[in-house]
N, C-alpha and C positions, 0 to 999 in steps of 0.2 A: 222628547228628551229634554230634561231640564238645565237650564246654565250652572256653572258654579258661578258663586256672588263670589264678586270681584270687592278686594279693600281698595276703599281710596287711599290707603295710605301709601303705595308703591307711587301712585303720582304725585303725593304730595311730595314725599322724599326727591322724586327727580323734579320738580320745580324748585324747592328748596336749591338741590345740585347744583340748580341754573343761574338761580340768583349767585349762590358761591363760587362760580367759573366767573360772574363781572366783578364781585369783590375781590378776588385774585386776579384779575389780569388791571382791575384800576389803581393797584396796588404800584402798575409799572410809573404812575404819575410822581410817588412820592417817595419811594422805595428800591435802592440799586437792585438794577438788569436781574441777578443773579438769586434776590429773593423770590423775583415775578416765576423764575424759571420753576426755583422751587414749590412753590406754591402751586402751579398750573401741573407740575408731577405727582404732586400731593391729589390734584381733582382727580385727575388722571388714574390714580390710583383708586380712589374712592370710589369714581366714577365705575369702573370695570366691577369693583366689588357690589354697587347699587344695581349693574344689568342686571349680573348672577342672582341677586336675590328676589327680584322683581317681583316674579311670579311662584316660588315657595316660599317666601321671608319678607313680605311688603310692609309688615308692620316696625320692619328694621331698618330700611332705606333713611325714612328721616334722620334718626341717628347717627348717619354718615354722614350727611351733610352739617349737623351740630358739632361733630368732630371736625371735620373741614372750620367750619365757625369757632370754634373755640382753639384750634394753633391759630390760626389769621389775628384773630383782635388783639389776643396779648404779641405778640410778634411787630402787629402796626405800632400796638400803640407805646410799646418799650422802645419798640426803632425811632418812633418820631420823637417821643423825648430825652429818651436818653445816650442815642445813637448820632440824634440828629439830623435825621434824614430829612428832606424835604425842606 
């Protein structure tokens, strides 16, 4: 019986993930309580949607965590200078 070939790309997406759960939670250093929370619901969301695709849709995982990446940076980097956070 032969395997089906596995994409790397469902694992890259969840390590991708991984990295994006420590830039939202180091978010808490510089960033009021209430965005950390947000941000970690945003993973949280993310996250459940990268399980589900895993193994039908792994070429879409990365994806998610680029979206997780692109609310974070401009959100950091508008709060810290023009919010004043930190």
């Amino acid at each position: 019986m032969a395997r089906a070939k596995v994409s790397p790309w469902g694992f890259v997406g969840m390590g991708a993930m991984a990295c994006l759960l420590f830039l939202d939670l180091g978010t808490a250093n510089i960033a009021p309580w209430w965005v950390t929370v947000l941000f970690v619901l945003l993973w949280l969301v993310l996250f459940a949607i990268a399980t589900r695709w895993f193994v039908p849709h792994p070429d879409r995982v990365p994806y998610l965590a680029l979206v997780g990446f692109l609310v974070w940076l401009p959100t950091v980097v508008v709060g810290s200078s023009q919010l004043g956070w930190g």
